[in-house]
C-alpha atoms as a printed R data frame, in Angstrom:
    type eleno elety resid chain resno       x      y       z
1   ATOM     1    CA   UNK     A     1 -26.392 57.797 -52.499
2   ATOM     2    CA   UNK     A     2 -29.098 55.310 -51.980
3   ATOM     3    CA   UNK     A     3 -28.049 51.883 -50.456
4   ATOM     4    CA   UNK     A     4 -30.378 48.693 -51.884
5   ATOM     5    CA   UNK     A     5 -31.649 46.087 -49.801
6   ATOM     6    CA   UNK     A     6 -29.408 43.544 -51.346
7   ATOM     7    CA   UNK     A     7 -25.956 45.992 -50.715
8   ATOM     8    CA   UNK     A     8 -27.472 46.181 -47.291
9   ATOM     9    CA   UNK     A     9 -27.573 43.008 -46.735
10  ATOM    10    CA   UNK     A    10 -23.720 41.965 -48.216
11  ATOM    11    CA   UNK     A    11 -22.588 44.806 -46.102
12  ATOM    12    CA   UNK     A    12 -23.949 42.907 -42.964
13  ATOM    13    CA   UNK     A    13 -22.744 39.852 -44.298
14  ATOM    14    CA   UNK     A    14 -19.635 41.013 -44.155
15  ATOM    15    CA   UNK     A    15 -18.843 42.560 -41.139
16  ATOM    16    CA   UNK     A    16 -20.430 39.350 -39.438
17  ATOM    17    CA   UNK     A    17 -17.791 37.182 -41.415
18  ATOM    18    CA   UNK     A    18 -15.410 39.492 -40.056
19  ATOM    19    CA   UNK     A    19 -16.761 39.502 -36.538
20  ATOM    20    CA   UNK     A    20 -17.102 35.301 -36.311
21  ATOM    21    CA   UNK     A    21 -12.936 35.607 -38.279
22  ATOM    22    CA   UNK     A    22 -11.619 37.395 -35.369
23  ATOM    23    CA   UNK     A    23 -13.522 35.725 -32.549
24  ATOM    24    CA   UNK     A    24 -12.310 32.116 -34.202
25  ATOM    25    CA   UNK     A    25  -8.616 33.370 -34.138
26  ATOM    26    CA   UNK     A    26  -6.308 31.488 -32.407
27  ATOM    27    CA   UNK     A    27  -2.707 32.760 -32.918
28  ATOM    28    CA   UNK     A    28  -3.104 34.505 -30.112
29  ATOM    29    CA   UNK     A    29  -3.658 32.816 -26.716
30  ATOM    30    CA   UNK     A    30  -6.056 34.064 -24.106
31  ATOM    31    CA   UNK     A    31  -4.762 34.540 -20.987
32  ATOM    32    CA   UNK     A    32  -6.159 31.842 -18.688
33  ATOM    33    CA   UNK     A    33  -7.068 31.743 -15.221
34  ATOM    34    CA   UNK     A    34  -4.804 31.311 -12.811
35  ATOM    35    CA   UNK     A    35  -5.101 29.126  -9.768
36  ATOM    36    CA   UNK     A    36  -5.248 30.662  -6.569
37  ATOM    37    CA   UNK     A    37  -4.964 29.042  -2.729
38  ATOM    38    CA   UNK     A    38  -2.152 26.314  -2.332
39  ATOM    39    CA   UNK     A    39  -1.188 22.806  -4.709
40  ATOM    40    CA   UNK     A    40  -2.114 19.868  -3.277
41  ATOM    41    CA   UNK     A    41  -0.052 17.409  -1.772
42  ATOM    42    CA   UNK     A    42  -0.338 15.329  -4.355
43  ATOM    43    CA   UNK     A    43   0.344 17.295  -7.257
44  ATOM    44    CA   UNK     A    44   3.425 19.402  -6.009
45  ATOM    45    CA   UNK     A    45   5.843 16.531  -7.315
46  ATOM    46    CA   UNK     A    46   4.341 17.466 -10.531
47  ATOM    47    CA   UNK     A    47   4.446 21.282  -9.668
48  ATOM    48    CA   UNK     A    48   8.060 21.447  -9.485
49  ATOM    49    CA   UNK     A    49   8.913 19.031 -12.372
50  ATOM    50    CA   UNK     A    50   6.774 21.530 -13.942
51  ATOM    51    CA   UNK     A    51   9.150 24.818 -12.788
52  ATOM    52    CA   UNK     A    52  12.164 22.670 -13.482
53  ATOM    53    CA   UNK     A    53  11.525 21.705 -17.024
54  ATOM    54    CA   UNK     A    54   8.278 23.404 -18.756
55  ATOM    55    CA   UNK     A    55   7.233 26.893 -16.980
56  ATOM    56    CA   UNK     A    56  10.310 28.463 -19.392
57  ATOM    57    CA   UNK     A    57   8.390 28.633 -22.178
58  ATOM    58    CA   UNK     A    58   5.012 27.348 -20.666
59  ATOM    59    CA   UNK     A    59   4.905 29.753 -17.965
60  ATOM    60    CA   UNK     A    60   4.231 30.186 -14.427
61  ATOM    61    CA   UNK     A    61   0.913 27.594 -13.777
62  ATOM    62    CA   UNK     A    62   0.762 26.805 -17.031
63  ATOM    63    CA   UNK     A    63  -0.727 30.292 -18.140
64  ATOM    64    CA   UNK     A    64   1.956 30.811 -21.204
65  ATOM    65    CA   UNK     A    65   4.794 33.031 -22.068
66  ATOM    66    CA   UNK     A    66   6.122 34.930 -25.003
67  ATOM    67    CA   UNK     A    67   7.842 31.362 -26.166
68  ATOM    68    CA   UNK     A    68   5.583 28.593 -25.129
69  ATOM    69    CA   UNK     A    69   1.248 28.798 -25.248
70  ATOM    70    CA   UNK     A    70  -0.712 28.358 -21.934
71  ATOM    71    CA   UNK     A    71  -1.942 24.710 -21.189
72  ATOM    72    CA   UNK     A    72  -4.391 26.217 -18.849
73  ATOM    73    CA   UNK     A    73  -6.520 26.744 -22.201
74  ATOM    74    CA   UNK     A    74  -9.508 24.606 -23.633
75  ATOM    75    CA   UNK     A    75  -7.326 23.737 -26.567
76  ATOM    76    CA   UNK     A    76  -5.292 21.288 -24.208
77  ATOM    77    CA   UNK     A    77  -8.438 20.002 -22.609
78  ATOM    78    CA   UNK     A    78  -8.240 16.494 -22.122
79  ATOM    79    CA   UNK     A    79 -10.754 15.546 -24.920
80  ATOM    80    CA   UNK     A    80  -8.508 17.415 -27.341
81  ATOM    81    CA   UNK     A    81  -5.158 16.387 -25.882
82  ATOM    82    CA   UNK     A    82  -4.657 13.532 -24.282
83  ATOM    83    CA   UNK     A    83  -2.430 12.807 -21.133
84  ATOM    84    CA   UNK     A    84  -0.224 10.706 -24.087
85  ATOM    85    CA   UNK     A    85   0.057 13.794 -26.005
86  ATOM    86    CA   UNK     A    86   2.110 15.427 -23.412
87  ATOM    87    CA   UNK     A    87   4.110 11.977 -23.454
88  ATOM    88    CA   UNK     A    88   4.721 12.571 -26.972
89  ATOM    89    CA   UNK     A    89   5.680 16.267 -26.662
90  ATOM    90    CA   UNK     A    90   8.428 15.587 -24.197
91  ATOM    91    CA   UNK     A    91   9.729 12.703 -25.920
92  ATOM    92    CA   UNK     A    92   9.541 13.699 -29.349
93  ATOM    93    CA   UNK     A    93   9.219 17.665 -29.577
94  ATOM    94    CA   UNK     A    94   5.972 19.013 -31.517
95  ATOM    95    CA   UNK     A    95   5.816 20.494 -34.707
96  ATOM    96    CA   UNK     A    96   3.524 23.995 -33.940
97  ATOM    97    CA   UNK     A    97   0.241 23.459 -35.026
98  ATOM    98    CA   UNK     A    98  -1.838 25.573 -32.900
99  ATOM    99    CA   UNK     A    99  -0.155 28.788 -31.732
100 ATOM   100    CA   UNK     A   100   2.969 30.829 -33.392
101 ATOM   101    CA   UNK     A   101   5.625 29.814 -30.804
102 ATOM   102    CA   UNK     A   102   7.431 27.356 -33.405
103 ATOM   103    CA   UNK     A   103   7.917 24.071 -32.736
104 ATOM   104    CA   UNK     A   104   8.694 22.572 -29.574
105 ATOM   105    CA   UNK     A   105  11.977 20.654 -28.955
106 ATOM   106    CA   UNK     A   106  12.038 17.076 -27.450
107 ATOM   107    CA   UNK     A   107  12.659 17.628 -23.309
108 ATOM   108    CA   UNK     A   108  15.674 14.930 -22.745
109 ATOM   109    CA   UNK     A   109  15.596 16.107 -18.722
110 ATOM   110    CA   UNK     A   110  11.759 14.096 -18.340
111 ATOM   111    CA   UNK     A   111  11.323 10.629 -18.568
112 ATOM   112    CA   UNK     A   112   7.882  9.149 -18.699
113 ATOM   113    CA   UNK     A   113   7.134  8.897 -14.707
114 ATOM   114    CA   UNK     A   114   7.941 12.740 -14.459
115 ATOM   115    CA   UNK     A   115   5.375 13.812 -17.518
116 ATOM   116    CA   UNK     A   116   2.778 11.530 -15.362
117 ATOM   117    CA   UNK     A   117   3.378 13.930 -12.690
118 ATOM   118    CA   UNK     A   118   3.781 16.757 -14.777
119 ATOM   119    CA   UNK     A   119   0.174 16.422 -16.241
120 ATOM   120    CA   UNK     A   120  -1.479 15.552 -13.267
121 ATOM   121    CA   UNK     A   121  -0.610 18.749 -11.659
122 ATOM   122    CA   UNK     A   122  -1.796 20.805 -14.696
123 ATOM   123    CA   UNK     A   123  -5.068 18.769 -15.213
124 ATOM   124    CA   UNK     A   124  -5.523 19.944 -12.032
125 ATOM   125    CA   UNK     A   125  -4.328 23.471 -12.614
126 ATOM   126    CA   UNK     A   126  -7.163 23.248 -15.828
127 ATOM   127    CA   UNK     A   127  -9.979 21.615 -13.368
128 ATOM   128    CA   UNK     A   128  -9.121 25.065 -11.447
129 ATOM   129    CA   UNK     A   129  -9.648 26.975 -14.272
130 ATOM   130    CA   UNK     A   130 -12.978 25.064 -15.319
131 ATOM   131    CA   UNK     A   131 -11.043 23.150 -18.125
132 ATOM   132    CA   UNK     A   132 -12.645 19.250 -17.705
């Protein structure tokens, strides 16, 4: 069987398209870094608000479970989300939109000055990770 240019070249188009599909794919999380060495002083308040309330379903330094995605992850960057998008999640709950964990219930146990602390200690966890 003789292959033409032109089936050639729809063949390679397509297993590109397929290549670039997967790649792009974000239902599934990548497991981010984790940081290593000791908090800082001045982010353990935030650290154990953390553990109290989000590392159920967020996991252990923010790297993600089977319920909740990682916010170590460039999807949460700052440019993408916002320190008042984590104000919003606690407060109001979040309909999924970027993973397949379902939606996100409103966290009644955090008030505003404990999501402060609760994102400055995982901007830092991302800065550890190389997440600016």
């Amino acid at each position: 069987m003789k292959i033409t240019m032109t089936k050639r070249f729809q063949i390679g188009a397509c297993v590109l398209t397929l290549g670039l599909l997967a790649a792009c794919d974000s239902s599934e999380p990548p497991k981010p870094t984790v940081a290593s060495g000791p908090v800082p002083t001045e982010f353990q308040v935030g650290e154990t608000t953390f553990n109290a309330n989000c590392s159920r379903c967020h996991g252990k330094q923010a790297a993600g479970t089977d319920h909740g995605p990682p916010l170590v992850h460039k999807v949460y960057e700052p440019n993408h989300h916002g320190d008042q998008a984590f104000q919003r999640a606690a407060a109001n709950g979040v309909n999924a939109h970027h993973w397949q964990f379902g939606n996100m219930p409103k966290i009644d146990a955090v008030k505003p000055d404990d999501v402060d602390q609760i994102v400055m200690y995982v901007r830092w966890l991302q800065r550890q990770a190389g997440i600016q």
